[in-house]
Phi, psi and omega in degrees: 000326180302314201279338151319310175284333161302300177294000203225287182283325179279303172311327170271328217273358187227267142030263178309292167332296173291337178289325171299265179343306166274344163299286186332325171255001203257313175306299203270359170260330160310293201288340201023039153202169182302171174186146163250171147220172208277187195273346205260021148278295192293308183331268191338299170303351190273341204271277168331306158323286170302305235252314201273330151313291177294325149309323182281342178297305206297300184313300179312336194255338169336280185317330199255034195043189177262140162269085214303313190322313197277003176259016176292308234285304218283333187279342172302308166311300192327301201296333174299296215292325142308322187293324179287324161338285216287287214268359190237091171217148171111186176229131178266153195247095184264138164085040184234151159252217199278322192279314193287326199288334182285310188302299196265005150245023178261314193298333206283293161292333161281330172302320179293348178066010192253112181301182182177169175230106180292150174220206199277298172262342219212143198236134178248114183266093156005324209256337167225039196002093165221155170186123182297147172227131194225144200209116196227125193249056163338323209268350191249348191067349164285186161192180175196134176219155205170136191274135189276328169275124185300344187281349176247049183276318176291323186284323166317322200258344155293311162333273148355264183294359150286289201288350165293309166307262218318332180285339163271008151209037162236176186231122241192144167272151192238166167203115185234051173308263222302332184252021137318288187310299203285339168313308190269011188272306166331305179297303170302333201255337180290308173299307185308295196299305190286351170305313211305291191313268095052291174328285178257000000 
């Protein structure tokens, strides 16, 4: 079982997590500009994460039958891992601040023909009672914008890819904290998986 855990579990659970972490930061410090993707790439890695954790609690407890106690650790996993399902809907924003990201999704809607009403989070598009939630950690270079209603999930993404054009041919301010952040987070988890690797 060590060597399951070791050989297995650790290389993805590190592994995936870091390659994710360097495109991401290695994209907006190459490229110097914003850009979103959709949330359902970090799912997928929470995924990656998360499913080899749980086989492996699962594997350990077999033999002994069921226990509630000792099945806490994979259902306790299991349930985060639904709970991220549910909350990681929308598309994330890297290297953007408060003006450009406000900037390329007002270009966005105008371009798209969609009027619309602003509030503090939240933007209402009129013409097809949707509303957008919108959320900008400026001082970190992200953001997350995401539709509440699910029947407008296409108009989201049309959103999205307009405002991604606008960022590829404006020149726009960038703040690339995060994706630094995630280049060198990336770089530490890559070493860790081959020390691991190397080791054991």
């Amino acid at each position: 079982m060590k060597l399951y855990l070791y050989d297995i579990v650790f290389p993805i659970g590190f592994g995936i997590p870091a390659i994710f972490f360097l495109v991401i930061g290695l994209r907006g410090i190459l490229i110097k500009r914003p850009f979103l993707i959709s949330q359902r790439w970090f799912l997928s890695i929470m995924f990656a994460i998360f499913i080899p954790i749980i086989l492996q609690s699962l594997l350990l407890r077999l033999p002994n039958g069921f226990n509630l106690i000792s099945w806490l650790n994979p259902l306790i996993f299991g349930f985060v891992l639904l709970m991220m399902c549910y909350q990681m809907r929308g598309y994330s924003a890297y290297a953007v601040t408060d003006t450009s990201f406000r900037e390329a999704l007002v270009e966005a809607l105008q371009k798209l023909q969609l009027p619309y009403e602003e509030s503090l989070s939240l933007i209402r598009l009129t013409s097809i009672e949707a509303d957008l939630q919108v959320s900008i950690q400026g001082w970190m270079g992200t953001g997350l914008i995401k539709v509440k209603q699910r029947a407008h999930r296409s108009v989201l993404r049309e959103i999205v890819n307009a405002m991604n054009e606008y960022f590829r041919m404006s020149s726009v301010p960038t703040n690339m904290i995060t994706c630094v952040f995630f280049l060198v987070m990336g770089g530490f988890m890559i070493i860790f998986v081959v020390s691991t690797l190397f080791i054991f």
